[in-house]
Biotite code that builds the C-alpha atoms (Angstrom):
import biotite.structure as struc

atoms = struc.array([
    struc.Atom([-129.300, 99.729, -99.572], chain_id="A", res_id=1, res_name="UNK", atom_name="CA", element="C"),
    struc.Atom([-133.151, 99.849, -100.144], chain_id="A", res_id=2, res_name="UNK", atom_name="CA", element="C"),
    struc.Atom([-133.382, 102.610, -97.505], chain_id="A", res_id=3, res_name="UNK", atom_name="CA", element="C"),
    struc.Atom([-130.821, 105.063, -98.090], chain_id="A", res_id=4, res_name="UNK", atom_name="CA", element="C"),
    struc.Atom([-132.388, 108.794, -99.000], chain_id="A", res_id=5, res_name="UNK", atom_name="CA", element="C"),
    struc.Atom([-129.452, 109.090, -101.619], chain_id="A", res_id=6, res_name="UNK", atom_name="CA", element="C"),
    struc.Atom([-128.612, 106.076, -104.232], chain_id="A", res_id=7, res_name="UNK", atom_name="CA", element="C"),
    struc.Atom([-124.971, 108.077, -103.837], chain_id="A", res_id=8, res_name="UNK", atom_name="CA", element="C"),
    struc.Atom([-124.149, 106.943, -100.054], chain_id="A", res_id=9, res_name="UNK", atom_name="CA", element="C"),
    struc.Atom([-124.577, 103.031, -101.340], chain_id="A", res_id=10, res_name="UNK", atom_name="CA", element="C"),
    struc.Atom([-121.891, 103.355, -104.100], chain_id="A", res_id=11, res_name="UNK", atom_name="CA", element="C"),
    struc.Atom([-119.494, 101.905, -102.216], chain_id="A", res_id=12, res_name="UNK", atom_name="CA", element="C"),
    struc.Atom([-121.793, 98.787, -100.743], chain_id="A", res_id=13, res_name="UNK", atom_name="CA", element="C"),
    struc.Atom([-122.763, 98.225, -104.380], chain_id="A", res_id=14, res_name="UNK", atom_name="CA", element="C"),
    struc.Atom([-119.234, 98.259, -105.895], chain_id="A", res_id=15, res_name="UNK", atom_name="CA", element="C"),
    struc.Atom([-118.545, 96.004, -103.231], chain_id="A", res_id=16, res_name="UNK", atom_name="CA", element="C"),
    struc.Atom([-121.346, 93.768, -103.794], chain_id="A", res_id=17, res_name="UNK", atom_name="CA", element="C"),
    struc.Atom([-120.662, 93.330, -107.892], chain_id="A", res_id=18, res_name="UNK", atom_name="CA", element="C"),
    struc.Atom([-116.525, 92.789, -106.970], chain_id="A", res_id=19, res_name="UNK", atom_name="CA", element="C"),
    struc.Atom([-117.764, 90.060, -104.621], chain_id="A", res_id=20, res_name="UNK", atom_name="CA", element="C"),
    struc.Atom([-120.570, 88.557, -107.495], chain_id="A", res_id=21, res_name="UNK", atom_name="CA", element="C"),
    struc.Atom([-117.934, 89.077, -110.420], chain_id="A", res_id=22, res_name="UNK", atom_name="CA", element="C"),
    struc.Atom([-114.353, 89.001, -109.395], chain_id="A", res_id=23, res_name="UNK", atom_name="CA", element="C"),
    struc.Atom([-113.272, 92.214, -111.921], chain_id="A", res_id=24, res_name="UNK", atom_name="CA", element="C"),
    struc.Atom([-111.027, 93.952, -109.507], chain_id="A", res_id=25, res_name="UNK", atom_name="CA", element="C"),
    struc.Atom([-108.998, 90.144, -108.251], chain_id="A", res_id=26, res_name="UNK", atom_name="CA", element="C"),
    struc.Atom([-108.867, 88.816, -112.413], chain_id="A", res_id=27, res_name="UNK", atom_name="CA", element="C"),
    struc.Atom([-107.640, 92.398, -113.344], chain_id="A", res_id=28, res_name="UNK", atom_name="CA", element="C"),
    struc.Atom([-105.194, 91.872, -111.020], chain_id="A", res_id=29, res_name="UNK", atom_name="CA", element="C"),
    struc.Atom([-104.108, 88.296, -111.683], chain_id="A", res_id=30, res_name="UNK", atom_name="CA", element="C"),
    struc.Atom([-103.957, 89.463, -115.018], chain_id="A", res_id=31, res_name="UNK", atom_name="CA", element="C"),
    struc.Atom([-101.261, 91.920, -114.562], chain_id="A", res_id=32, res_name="UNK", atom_name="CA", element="C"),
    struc.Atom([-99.356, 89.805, -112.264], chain_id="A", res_id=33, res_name="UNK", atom_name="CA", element="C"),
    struc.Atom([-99.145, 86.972, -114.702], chain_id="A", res_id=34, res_name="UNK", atom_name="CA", element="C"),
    struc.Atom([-98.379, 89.053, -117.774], chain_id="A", res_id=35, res_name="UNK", atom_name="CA", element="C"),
    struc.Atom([-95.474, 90.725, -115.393], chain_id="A", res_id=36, res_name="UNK", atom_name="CA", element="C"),
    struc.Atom([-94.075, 87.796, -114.479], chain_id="A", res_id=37, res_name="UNK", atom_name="CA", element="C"),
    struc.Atom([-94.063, 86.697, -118.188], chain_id="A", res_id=38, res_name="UNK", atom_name="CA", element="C"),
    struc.Atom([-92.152, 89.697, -119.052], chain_id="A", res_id=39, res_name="UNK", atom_name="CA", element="C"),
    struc.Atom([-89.559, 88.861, -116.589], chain_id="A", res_id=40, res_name="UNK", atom_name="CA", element="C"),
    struc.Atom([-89.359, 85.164, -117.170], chain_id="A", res_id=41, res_name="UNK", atom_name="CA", element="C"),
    struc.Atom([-89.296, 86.063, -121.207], chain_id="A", res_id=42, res_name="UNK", atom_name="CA", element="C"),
    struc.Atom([-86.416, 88.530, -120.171], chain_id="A", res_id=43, res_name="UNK", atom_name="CA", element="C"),
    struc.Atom([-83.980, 86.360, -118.083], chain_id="A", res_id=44, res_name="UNK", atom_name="CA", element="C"),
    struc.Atom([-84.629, 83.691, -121.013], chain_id="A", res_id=45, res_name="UNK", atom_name="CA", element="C"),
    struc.Atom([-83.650, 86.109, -123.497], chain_id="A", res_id=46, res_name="UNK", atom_name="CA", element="C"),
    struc.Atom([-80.091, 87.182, -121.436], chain_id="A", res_id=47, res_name="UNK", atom_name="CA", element="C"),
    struc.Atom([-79.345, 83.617, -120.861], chain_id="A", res_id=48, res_name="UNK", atom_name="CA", element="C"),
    struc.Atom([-80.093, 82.538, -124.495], chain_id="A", res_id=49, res_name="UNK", atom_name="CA", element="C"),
    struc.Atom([-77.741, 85.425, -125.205], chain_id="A", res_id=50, res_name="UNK", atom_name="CA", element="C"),
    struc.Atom([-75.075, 84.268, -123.016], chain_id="A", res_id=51, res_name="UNK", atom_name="CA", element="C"),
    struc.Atom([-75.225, 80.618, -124.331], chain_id="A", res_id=52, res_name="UNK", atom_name="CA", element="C"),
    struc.Atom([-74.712, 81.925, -127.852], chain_id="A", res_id=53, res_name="UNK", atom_name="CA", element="C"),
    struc.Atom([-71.884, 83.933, -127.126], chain_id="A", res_id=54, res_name="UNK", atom_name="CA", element="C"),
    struc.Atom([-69.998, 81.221, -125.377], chain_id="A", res_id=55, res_name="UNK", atom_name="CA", element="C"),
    struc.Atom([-70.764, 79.209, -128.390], chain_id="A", res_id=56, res_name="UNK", atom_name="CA", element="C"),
    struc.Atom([-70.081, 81.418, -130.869], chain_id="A", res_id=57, res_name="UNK", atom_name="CA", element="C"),
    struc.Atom([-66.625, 83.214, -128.989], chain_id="A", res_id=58, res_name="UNK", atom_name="CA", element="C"),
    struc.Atom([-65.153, 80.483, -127.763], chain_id="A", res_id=59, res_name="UNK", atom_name="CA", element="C"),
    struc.Atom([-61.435, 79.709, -129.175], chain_id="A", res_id=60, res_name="UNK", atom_name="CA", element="C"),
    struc.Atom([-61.110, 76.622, -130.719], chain_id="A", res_id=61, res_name="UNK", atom_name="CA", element="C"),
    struc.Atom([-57.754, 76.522, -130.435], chain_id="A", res_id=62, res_name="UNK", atom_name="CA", element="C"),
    struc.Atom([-58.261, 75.998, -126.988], chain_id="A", res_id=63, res_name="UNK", atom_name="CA", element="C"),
    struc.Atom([-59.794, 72.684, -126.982], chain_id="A", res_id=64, res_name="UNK", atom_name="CA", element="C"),
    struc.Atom([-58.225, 69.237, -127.466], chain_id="A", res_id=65, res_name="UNK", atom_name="CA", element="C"),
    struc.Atom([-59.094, 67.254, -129.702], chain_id="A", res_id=66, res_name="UNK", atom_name="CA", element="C"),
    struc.Atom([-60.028, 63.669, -128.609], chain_id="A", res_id=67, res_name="UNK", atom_name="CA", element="C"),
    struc.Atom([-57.787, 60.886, -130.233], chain_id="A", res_id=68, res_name="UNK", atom_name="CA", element="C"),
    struc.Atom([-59.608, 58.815, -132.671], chain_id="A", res_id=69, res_name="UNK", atom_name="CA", element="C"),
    struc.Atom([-60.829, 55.302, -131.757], chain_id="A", res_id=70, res_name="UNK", atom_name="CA", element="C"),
    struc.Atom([-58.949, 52.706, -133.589], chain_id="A", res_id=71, res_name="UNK", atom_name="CA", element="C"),
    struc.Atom([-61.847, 50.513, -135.202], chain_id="A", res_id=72, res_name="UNK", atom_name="CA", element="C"),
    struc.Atom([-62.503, 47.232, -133.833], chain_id="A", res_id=73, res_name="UNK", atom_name="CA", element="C"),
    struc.Atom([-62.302, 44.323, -136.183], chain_id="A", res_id=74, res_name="UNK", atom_name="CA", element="C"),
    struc.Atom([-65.557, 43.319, -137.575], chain_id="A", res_id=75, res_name="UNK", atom_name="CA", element="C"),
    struc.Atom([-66.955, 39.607, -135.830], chain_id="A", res_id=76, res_name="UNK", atom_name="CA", element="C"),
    struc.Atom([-67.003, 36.881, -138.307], chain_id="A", res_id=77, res_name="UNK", atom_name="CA", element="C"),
    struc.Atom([-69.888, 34.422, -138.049], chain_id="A", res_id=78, res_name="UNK", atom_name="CA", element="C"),
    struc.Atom([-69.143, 31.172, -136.634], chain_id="A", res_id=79, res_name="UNK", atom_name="CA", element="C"),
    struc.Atom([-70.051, 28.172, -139.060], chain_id="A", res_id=80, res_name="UNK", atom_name="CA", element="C"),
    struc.Atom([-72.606, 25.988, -137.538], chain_id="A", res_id=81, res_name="UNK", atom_name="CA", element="C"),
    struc.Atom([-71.095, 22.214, -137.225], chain_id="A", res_id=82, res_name="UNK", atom_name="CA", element="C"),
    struc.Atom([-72.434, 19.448, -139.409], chain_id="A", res_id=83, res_name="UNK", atom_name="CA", element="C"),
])
């Protein structure tokens, strides 16, 4: 790079050199990738939390049974300790 008659015909070997030293280009990147993914995870969260809701919320209760109630169980007396 020292020897080059113009500084322009090493702008590429320099851009090269500070991507490899500081990573801008590759975290830029990552950064949009993750933040994309986010959106889409945050999305399909957002269509099934909408789903679950409406099956809660439109269901018919008319269609479900109701269970029979349990018939309470006597309560255990204490057994008197023998003399």
């Amino acid at each position: 790079m020292s020897t080059a008659d113009d500084p322009s015909e090493c702008a590429m070997l320099r851009g090269d050199y500070f991507e490899c030293l500081h990573h801008k280009k590759e975290i830029t990147r990552q950064n949009a990738v993750e933040e994309r993914r986010a959106t889409l995870i945050n999305e399909k969260g957002e269509k099934l939390k909408a789903e679950i809701w409406k099956d809660v919320f439109d269901s018919s209760w008319t269609k479900v049974t109701p269970k029979e109630p349990k018939t309470p169980k006597e309560p255990k007396t204490p057994k008197e300790p023998k003399t």
